[in-house]
Rosetta silent file (secondary structure, phi, psi, omega in degrees, C-alpha in Angstrom):
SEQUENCE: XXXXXXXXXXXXXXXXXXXXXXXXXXXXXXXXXXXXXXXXXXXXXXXXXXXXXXXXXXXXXXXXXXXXXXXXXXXXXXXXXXXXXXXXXXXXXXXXXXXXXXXXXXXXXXXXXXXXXXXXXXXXXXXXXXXXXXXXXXXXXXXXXXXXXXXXXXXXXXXXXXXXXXXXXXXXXXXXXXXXXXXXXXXXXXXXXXXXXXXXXXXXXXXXXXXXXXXXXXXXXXXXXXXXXXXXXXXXXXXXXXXXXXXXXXXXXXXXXXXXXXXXXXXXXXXXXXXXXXXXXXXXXXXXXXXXXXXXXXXXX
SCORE:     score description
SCORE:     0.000 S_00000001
   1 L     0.000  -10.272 -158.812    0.299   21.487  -25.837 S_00000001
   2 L  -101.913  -28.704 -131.733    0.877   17.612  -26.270 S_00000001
   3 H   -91.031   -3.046 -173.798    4.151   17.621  -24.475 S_00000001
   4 H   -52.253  -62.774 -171.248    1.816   18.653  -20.835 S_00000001
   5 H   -59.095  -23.138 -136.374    0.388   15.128  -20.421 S_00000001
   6 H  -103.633  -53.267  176.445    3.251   13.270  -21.307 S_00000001
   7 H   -49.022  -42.859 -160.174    5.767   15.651  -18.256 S_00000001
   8 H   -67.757  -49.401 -121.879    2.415   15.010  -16.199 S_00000001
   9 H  -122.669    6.881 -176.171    1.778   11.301  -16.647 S_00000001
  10 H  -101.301  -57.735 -149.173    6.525   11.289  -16.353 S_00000001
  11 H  -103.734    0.385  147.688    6.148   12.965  -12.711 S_00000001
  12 L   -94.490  -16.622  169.971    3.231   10.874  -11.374 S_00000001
  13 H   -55.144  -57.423 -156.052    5.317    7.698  -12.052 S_00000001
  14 H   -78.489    2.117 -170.318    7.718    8.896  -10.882 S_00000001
  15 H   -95.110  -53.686 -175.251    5.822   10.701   -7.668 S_00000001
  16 H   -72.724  -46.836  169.591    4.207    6.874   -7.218 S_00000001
  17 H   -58.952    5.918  179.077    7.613    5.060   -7.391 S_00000001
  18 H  -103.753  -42.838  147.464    9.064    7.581   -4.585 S_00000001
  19 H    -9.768  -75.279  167.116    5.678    6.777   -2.736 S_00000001
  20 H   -73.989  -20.108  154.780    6.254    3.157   -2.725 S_00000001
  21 H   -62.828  -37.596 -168.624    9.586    3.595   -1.978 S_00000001
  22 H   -83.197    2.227  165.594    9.308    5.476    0.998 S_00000001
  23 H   -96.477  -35.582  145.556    6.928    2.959    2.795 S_00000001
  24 H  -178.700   98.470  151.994    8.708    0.766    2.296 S_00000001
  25 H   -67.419  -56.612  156.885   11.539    1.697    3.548 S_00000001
  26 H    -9.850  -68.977 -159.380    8.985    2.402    6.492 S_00000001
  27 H   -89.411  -21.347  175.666    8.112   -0.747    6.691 S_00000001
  28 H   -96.594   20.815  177.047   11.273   -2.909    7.199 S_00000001
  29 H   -43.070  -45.867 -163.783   12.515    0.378    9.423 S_00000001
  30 H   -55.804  -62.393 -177.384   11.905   -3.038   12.775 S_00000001
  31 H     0.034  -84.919 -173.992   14.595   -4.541   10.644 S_00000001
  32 H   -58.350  -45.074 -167.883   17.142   -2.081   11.620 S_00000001
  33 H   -81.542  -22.191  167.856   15.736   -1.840   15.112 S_00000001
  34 H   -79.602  -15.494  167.872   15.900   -5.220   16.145 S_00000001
  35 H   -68.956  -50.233 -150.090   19.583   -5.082   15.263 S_00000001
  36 L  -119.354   58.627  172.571   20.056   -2.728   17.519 S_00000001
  37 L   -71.250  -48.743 -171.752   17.956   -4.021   20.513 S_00000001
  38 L   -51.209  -53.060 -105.676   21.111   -4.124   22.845 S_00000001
  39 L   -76.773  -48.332 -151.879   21.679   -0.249   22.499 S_00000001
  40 L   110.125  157.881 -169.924   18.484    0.169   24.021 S_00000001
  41 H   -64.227  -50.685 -176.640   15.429    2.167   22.978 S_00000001
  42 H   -40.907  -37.640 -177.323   16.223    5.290   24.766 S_00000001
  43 H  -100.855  -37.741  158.843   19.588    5.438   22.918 S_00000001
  44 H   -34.769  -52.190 -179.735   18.646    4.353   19.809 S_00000001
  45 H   -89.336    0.111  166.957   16.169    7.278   19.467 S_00000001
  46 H   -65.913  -64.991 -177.164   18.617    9.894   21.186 S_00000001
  47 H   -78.672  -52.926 -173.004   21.121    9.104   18.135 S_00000001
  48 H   -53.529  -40.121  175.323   18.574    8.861   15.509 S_00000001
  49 H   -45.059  -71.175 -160.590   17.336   12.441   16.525 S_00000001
  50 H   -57.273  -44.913  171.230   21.506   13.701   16.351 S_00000001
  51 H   -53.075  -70.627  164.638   21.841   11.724   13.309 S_00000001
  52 H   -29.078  -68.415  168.698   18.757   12.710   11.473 S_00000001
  53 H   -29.467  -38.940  165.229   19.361   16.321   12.611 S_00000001
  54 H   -64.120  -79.633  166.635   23.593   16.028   10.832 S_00000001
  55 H   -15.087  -89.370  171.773   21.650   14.646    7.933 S_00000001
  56 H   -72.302   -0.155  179.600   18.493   17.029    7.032 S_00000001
  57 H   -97.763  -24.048  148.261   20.515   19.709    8.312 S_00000001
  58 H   -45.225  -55.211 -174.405   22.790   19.381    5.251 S_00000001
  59 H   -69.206  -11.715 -175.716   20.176   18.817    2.990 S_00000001
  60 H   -60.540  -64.715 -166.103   18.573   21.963    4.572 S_00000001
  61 H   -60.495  -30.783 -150.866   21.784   24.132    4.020 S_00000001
  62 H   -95.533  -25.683 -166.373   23.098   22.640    0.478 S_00000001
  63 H  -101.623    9.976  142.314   19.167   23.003   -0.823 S_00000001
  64 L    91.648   21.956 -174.855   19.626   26.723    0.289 S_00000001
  65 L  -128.608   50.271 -179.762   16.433   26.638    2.593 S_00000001
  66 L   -75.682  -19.474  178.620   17.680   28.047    6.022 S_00000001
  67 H   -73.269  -28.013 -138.722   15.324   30.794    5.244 S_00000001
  68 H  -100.789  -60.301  169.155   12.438   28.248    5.806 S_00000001
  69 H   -50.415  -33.235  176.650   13.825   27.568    9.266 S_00000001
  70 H   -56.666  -54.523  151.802   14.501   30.850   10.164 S_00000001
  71 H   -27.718  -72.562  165.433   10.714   31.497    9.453 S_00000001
  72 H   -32.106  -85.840  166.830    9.592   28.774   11.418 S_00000001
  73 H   -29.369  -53.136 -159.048   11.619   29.830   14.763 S_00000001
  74 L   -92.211   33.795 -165.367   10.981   33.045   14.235 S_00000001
  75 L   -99.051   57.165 -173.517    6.729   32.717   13.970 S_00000001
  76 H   -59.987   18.606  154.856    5.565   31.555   17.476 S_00000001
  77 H   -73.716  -66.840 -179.493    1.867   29.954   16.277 S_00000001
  78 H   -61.006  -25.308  179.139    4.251   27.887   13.863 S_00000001
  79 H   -76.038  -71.177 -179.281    7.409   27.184   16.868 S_00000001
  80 H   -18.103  -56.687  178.353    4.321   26.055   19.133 S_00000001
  81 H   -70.026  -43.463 -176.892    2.773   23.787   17.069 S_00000001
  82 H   -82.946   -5.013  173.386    6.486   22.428   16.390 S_00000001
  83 H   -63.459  -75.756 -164.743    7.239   22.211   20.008 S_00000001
  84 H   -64.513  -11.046  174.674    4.040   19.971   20.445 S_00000001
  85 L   -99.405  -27.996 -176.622    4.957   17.812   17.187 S_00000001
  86 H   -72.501  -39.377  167.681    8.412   17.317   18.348 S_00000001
  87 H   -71.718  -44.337 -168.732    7.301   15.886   21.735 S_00000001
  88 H   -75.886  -23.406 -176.837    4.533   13.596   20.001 S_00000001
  89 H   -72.682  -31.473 -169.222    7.402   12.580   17.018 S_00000001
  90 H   -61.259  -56.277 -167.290    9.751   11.755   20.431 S_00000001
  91 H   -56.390  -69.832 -152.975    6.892    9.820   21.943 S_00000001
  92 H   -76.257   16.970 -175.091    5.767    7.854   19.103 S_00000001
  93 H  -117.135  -44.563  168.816    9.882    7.059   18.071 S_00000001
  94 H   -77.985  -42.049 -174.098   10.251    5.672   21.239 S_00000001
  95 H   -57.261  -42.112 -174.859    7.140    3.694   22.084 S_00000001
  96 H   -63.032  -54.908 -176.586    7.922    1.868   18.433 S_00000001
  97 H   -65.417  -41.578  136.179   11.607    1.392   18.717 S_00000001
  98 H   -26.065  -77.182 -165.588   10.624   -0.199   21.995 S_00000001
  99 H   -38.443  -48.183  149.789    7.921   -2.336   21.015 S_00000001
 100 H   -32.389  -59.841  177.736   10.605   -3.619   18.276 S_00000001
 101 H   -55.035  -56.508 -172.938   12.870   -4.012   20.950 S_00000001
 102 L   -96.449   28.795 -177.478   10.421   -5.983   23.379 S_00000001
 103 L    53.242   51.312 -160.827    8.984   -8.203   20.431 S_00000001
 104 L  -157.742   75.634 -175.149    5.468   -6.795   19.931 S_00000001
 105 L  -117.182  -43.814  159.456    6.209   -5.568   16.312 S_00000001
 106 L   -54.415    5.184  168.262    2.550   -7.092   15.448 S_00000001
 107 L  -124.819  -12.040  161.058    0.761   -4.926   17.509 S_00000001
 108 L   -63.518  -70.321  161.813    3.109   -2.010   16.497 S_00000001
 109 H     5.843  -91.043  154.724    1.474   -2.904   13.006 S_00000001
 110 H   -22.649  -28.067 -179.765   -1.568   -2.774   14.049 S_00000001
 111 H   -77.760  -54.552  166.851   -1.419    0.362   15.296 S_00000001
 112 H   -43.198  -47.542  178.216   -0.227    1.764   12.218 S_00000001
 113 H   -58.042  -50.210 -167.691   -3.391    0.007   10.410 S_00000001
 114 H  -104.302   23.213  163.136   -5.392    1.734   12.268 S_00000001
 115 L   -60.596  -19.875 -171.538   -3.814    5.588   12.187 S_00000001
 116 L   -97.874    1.495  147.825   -5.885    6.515    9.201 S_00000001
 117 L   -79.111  -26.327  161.206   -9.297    5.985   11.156 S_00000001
 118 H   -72.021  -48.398  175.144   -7.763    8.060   14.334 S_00000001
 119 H   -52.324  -10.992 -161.912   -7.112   10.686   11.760 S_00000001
 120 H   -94.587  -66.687 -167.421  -10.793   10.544   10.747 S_00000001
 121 H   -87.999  -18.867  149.767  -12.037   11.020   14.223 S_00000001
 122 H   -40.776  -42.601  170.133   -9.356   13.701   15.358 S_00000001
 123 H   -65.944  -31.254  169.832  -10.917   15.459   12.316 S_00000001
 124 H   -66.267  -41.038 -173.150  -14.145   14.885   14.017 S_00000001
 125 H   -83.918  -50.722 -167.694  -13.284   16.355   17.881 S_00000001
 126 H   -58.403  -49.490 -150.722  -10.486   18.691   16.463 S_00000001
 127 L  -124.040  -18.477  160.532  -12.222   19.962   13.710 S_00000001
 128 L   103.454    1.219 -173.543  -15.777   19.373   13.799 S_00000001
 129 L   -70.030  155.901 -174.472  -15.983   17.309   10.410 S_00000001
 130 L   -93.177  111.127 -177.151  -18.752   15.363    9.588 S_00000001
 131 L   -78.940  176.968  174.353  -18.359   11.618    8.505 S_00000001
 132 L  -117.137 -158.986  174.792  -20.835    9.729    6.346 S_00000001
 133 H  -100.119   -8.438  174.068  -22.532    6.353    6.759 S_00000001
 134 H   -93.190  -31.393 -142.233  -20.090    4.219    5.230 S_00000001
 135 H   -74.752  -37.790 -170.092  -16.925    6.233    7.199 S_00000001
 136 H   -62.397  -66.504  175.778  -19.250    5.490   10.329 S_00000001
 137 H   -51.912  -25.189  157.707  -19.234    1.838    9.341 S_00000001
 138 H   -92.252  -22.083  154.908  -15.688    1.834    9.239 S_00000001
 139 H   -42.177  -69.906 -140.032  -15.289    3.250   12.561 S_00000001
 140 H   -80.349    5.392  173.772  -17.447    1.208   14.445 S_00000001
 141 H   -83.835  -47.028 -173.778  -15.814   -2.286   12.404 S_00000001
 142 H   -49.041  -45.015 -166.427  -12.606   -0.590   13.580 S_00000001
 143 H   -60.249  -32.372 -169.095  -13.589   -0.107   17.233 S_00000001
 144 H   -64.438  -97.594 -167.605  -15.130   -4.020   17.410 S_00000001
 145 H    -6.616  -44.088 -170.584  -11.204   -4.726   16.008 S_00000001
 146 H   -93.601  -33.975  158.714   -9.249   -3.254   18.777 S_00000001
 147 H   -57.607  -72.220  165.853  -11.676   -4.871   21.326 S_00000001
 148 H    -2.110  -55.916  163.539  -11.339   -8.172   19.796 S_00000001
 149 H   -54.653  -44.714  169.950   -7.288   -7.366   19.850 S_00000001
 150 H   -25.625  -68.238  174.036   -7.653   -6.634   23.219 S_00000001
 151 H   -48.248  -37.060  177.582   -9.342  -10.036   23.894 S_00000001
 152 H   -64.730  -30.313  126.831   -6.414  -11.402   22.344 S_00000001
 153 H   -74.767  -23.950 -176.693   -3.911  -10.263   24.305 S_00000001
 154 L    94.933    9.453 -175.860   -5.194  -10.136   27.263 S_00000001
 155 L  -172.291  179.701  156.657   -5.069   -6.656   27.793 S_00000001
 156 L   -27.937  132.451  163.045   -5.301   -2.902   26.399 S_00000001
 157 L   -99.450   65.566 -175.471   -3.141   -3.024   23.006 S_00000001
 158 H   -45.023  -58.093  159.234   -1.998    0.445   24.352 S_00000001
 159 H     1.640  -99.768  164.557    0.933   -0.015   21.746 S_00000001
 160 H   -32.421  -65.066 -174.374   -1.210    0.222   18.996 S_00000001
 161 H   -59.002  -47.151 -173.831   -3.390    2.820   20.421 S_00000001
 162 H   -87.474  -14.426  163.106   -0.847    5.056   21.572 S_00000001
 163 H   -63.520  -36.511 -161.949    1.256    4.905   18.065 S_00000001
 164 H  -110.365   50.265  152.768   -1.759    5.985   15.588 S_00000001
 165 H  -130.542  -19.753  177.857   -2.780    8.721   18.519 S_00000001
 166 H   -82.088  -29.266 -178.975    0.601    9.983   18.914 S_00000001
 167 L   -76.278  -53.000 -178.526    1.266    9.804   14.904 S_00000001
 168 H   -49.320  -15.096 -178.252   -2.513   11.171   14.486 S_00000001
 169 H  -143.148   39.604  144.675   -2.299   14.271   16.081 S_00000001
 170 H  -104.347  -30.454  168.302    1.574   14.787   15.427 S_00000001
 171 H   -53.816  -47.570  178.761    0.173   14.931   11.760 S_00000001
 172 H   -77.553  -19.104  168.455   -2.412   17.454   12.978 S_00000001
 173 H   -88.441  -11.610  139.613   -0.082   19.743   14.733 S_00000001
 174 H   -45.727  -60.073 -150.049    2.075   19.513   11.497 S_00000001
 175 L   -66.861  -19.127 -140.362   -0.721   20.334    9.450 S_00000001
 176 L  -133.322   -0.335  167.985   -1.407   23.844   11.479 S_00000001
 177 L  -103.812  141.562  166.447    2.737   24.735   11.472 S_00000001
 178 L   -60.853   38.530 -179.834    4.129   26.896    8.284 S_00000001
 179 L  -174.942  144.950 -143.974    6.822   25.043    7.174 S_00000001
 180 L   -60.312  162.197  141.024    8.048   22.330    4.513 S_00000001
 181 H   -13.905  -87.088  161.875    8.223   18.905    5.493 S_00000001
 182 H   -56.292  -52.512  100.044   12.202   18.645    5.645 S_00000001
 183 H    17.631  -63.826  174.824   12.852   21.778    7.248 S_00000001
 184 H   -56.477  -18.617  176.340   10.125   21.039    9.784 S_00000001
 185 H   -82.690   -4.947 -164.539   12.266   17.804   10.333 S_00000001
 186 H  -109.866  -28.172  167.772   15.173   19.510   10.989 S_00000001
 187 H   -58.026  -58.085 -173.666   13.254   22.188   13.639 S_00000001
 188 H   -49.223  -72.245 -159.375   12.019   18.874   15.607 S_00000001
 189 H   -48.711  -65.278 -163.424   15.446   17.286   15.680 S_00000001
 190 H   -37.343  -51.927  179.677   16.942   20.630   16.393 S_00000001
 191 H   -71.505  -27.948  168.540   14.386   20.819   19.679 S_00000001
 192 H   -78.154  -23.240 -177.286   15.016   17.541   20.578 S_00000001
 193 H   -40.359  -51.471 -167.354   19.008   18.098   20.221 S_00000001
 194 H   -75.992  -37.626  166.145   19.470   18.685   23.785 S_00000001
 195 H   -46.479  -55.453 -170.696   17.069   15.812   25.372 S_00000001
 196 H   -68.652  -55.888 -171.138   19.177   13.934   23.251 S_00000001
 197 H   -81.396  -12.692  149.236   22.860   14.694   23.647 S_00000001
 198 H   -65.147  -47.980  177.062   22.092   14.823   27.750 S_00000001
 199 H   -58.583  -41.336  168.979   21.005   10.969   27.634 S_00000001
 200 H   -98.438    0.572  140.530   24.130   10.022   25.889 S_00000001
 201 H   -41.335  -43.454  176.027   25.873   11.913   27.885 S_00000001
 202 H   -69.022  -54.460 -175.370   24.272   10.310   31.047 S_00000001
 203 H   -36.402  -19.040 -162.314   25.093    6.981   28.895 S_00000001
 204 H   -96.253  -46.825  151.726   28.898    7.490   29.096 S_00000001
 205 H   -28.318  -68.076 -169.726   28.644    8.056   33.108 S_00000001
 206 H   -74.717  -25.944  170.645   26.776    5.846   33.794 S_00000001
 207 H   -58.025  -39.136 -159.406   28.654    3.261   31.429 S_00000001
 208 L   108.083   -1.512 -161.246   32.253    4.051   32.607 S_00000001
 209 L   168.859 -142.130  155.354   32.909    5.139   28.841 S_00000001
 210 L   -89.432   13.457 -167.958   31.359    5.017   25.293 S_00000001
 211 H    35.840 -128.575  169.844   29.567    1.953   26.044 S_00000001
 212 H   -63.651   -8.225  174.177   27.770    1.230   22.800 S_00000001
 213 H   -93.453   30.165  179.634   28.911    3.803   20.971 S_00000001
 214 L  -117.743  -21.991  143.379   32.379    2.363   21.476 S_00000001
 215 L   -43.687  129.046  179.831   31.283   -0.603   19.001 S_00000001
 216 H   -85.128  -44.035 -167.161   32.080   -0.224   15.788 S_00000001
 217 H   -68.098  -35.806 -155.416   29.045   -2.633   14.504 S_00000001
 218 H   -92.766  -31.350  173.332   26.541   -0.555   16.931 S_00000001
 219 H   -42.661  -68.572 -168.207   28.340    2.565   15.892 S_00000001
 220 H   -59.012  -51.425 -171.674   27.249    1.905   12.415 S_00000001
 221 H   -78.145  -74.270  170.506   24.023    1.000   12.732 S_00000001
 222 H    -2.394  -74.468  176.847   23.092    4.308   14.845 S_00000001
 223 H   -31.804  -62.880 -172.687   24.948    6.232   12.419 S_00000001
 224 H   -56.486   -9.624  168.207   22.431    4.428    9.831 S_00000001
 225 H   -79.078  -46.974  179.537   19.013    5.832   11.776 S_00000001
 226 H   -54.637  -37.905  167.051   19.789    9.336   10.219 S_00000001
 227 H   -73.503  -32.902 -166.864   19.585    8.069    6.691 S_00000001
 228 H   -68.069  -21.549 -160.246   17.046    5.265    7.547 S_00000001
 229 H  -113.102  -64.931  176.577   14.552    8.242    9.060 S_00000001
 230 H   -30.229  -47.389 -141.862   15.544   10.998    6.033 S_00000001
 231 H   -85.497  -47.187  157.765   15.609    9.156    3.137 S_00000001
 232 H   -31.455  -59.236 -170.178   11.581    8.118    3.629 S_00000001
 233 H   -64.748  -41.964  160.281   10.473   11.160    4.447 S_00000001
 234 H   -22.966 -108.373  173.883   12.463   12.683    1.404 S_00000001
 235 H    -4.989  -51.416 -168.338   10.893   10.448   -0.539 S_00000001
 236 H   -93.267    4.845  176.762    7.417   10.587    0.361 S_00000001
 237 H   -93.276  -26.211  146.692    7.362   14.473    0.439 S_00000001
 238 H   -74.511  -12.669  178.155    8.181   13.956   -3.347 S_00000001
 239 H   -50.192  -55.284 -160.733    5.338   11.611   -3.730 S_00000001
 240 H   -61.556  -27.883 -175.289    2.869   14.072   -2.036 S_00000001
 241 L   -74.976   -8.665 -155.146    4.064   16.883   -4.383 S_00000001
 242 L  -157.196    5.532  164.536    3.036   14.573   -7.348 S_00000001
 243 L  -146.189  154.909 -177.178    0.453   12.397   -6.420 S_00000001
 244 L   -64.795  175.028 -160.650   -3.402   12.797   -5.203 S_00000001
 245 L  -100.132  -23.520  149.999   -4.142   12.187   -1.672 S_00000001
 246 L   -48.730  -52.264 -157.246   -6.185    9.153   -2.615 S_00000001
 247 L   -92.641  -21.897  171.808   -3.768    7.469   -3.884 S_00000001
 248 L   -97.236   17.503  174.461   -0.929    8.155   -0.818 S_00000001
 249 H   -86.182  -58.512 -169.002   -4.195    6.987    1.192 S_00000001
 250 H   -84.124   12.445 -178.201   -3.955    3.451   -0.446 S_00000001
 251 H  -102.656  -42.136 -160.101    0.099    3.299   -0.616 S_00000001
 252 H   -61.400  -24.332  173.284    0.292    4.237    3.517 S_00000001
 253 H   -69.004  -12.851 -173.588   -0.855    0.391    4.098 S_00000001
 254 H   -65.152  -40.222 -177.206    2.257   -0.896    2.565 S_00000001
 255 H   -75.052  -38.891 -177.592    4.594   -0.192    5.554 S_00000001
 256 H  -108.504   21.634  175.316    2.710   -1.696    8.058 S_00000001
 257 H   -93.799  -35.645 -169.187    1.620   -4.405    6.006 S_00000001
 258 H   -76.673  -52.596 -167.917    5.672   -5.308    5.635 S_00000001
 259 H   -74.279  -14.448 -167.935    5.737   -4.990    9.382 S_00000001
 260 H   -73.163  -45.237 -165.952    2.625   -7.651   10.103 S_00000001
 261 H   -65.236  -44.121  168.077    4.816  -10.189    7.432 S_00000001
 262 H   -63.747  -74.208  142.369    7.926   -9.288    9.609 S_00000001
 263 H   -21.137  -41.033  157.439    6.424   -9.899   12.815 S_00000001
 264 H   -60.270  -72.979 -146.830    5.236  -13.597   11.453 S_00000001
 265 H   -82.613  -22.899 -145.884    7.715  -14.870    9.223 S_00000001
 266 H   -90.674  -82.876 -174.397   11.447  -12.650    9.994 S_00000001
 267 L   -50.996  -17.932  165.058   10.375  -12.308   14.002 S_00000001
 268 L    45.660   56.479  165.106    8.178  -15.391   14.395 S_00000001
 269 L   -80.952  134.238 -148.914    6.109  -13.704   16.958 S_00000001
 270 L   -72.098  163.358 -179.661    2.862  -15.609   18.147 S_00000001
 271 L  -160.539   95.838 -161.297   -0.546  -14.880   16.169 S_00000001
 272 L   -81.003  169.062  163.980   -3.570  -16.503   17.884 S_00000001
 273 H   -30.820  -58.340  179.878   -6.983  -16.794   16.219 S_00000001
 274 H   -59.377  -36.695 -168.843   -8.442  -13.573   17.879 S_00000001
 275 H   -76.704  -32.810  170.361   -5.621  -11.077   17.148 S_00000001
 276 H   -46.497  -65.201 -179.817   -5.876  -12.547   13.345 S_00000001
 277 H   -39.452  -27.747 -176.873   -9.603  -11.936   13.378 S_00000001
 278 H   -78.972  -38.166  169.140   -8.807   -8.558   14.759 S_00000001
 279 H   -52.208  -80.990 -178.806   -6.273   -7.948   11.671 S_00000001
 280 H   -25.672  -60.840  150.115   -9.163   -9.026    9.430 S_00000001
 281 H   -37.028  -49.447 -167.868  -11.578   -6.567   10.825 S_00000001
 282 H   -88.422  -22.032  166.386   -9.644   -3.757   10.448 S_00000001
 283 H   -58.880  -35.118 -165.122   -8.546   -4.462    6.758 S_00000001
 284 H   -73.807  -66.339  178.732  -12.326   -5.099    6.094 S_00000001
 285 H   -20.856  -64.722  169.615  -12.329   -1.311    7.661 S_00000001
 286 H   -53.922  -50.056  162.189   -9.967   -0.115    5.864 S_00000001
 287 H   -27.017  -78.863  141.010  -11.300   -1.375    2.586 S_00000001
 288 H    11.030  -90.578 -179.318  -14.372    0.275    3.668 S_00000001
 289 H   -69.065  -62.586  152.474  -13.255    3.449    4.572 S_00000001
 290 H   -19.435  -48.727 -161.317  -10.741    3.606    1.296 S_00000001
 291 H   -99.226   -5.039  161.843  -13.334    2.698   -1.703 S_00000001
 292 H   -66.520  -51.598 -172.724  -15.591    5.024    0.192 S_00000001
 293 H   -55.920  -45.740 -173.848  -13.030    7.982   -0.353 S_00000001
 294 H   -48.347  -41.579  173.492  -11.993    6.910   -3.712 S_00000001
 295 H   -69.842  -21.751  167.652  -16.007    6.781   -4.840 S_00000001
 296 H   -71.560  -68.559 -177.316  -16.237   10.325   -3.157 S_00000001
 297 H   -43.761  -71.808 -154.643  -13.281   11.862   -4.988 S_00000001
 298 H   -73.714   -4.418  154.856  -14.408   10.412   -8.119 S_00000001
 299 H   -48.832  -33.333  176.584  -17.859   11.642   -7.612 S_00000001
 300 H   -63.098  -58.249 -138.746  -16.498   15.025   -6.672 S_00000001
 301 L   -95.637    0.000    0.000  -14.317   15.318   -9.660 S_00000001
């Protein structure tokens, strides 16, 4: 009877140190993509799909869970739903590996900051839930934030906007398909497989040859988006198995917290007064919206 807590209080460390690993790797993911700005975005996320896809489709076979796929495919409520996550996982892998690409890795950030407040009102339209008066206060601090950003730029931060709405409701059409994490990563790639290996196909035409994949340095780093996009999810799908949902609530800022620091100090991308202020706001949100849930859970439990 003694030895329960002690295995319990063994596998959430170890559930929180796979947690904080896997963000962040997440967050210095621009790292790798700013290396590989020449390839271009288009080809960059073309090979990370085929890589990723070589990759989880090992761990898929060697952990003996082909049945899980099989499942998937053969279910059409669950293939739908993975159809429609595979196009929003495309979308929101390209718009980033752009924005990385075109120097606007602080307003990718941002975007990120403010995915866990899209999920909150997708859960509102999608699902009909009902928010409270503090959650409400962190919307509307959020919304004042993204005008403010706006102001700040000079424009829309569509970036931003279109990252936590394509990651917000590829998380909800996740949530509504049958099937694990890895194995669902390996259906997406798998659907994407063809999108992909036409485009570097066109790349070879239109090059005269293998172009970049005729580099040995760019060769490598491609090759390195199938581990760079596995080993994180790996990771955080042991977290999730082994830690409350509070607690991968307050870990998910770490990755785009790495990219805001990366975007200053590595990329030394400008950061005027407003777009700070606009940061500020939505942390103050986030705060918010956090020590609300946390006072809810422990109220709950």
């Amino acid at each position: 009877m003694t030895a329960s807590p002690a295995v319990s209080d063994r596998d959430a460390r170890a559930g929180l140190g796979a947690g904080v690993g896997a963000y962040i790797l997440w967050g210095f993911l621009p790292l790798l993509f700013h290396l590989l700005a020449g390839a271009g975005s288009v080809t960059v996320v073309a090979d990370r799909t085929i890589w990723s896809l070589l990759l989880v489709g090992g761990i898929v076979v060697f952990g003996r869970r082909l049945g899980e796929v099989k499942a998937a495919l053969g279910d059409w409520p669950t293939l739908r739903s993975m159809m429609i996550s595979s196009a929003l996982l495309c979308a929101n892998w390209l718009i980033y590996v752009w924005a990385v690409e075109t120097g606007q890795v602080l307003e990718g950030s941002f975007g990120y900051f403010i995915n866990p407040l899209v999920n909150v009102a997708i859960g509102m339209v999608a699902l009909g839930e009902r928010q409270n008066r503090w959650q409400w206060v962190a919307i509307v601090v959020a919304i004042i934030a993204i005008g403010i950003q706006a102001i700040g730029i000079g424009r829309v931060p569509f970036i931003a906007l279109s990252l936590a709405l394509s990651f917000g409701f590829y998380g909800f059409f996740r949530k509504t398909a049958k099937v694990a994490s890895t194995s669902g990563l390996f259906v997406e790639t798998l659907m994407l497989l063809p999108l992909a290996i036409g485009y570097i196909g066109y790349t070879f035409v239109r090059d005269s040859g293998l172009g970049v994949h005729g580099d040995a340095y760019y060769l490598s780093l491609l090759i390195l988006t199938g581990p760079a996009t596995a080993a994180p999810l790996l990771l955080f799908a042991f977290a999730v198995q082994r830690l409350r949902l509070t607690t991968i609530g307050m870990l998910q800022y770490i990755g785009p917290t790495i990219q805001f620091l990366l975007a200053v100090f590595a990329f030394h991308e400008a950061l005027n007064a407003l777009q700070l202020l606009s940061f500020g706001l939505i942390w103050l949100s986030l705060a918010i919206y956090s020590a609300d849930s946390l006072w809810r859970r422990r109220a709950a439990a």
